[in-house]
N, C-alpha and C positions, 0 to 999 in steps of 0.2 A: 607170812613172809616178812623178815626184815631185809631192809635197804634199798627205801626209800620207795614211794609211791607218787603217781602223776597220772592226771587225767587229762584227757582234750578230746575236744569236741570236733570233728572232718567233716566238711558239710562237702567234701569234693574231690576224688582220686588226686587232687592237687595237693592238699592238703594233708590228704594223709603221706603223700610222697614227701612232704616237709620235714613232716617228723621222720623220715627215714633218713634223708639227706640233713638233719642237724644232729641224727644217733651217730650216723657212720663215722664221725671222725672219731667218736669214742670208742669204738669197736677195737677188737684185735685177736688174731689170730688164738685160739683157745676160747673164747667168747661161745655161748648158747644162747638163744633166744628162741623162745616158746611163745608160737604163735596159737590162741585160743577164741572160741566166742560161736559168732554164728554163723551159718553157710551166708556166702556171698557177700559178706559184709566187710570185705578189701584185703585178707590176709595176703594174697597174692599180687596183688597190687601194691602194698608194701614191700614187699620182696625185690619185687621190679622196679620199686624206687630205690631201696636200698641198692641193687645190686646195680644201679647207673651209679648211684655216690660212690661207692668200691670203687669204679672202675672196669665193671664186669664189659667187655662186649657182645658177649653173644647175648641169645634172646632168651626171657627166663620166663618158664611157662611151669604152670602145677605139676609137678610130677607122681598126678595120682597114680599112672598106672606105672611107675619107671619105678616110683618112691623115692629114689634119691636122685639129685643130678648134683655134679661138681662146677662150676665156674671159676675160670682165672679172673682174678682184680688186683690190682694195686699191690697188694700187700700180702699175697698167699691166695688161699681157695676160698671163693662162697660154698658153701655145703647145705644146698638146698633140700628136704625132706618133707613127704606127706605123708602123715600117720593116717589119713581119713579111712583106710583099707585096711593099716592092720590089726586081725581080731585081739592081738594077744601082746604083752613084753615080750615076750619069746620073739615069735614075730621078728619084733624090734632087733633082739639083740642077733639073730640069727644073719640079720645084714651087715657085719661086724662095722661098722660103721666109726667104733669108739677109738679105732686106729689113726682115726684122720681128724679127731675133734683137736690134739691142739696144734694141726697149722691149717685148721680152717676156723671162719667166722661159720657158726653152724645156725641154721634158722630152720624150726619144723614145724612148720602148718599142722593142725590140731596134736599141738603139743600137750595137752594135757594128757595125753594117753602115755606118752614115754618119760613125765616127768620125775620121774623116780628114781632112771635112770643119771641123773645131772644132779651134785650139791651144789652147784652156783649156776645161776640162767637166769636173763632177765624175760617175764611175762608181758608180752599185751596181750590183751583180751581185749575184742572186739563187737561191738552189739550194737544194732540198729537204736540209733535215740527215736522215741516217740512215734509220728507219722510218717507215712512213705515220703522221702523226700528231705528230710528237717537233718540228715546228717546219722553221721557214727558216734559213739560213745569210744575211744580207746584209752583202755585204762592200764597201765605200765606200771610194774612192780619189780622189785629183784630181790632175789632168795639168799643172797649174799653180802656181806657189809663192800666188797667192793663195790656194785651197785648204787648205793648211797652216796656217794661224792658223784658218779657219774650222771646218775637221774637228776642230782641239784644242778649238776651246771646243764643239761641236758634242761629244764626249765629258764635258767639264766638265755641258751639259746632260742628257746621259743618266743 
């Protein structure tokens, strides 16, 4: 991936909700972010951070068995998505979904399964650092040069 990389360390559902609420102003509408790493290790709780910065009011819960939910925010749709279910890209593409990517900010929980699907998306990937207890590892990338001005000031904010 180029454009640009960052690491941080969340030792606290607080913490990772920071980095959602200092991504979203850079956000917009057309926007992908691929959520990846390990079960339980805050994807969804980033979500529900992000989606209070948005603006979102309703309540934003994994849509393992739904797979995709829509929410109003601010500025267009959250387009919430959980790949954990599906076997195949097909799958994927069978929820035509690519209708609604540019007037929603789109974010999908085990996004590395449909990343194929997207030329531009920014990655976090998410992994338990060390012992139980000691925090997350989230490590942010973007597959696109627009990414790379955003991730720098997106550091300037942390």
């Amino acid at each position: 991936m180029n454009g640009g990389k960052l690491e941080i360390t969340s030792r606290s559902p607080e913490e990772t909700g920071a980095l959602a609420h200092a991504l979203a102003p850079l956000l917009a509408p057309g926007d992908v972010i691929l959520l990846t790493g390990d079960l339980a290790a805050g994807k969804t709780c980033f979500v529900k951070a992000l989606g209070a910065a948005l603006g979102v009011k309703d309540l934003i819960t994994s849509p393992t068995y739904a797979i995709a939910d829509f929410h109003d925010c601010n500025d267009g749709q959250l387009l919430h998505v959980d790949a954990y279910r599906l076997e195949s890209i097909e799958e994927y593409r069978d929820l035509g979904l690519e209708d609604f990517y540019d007037r929603c900010i789109t974010v999908v929980e085990w996004g590395q399964k449909v990343a194929g699907e997207f030329s531009s998306f920014l990655q976090l990937d998410f992994h338990f650092r060390g012992t139980e207890g000691s925090g997350r590892t989230i490590a942010l990338s973007g597959s696109g040069p627009e990414w790379e001005e955003r991730i720098a000031k997106l550091k300037e904010a942390m």
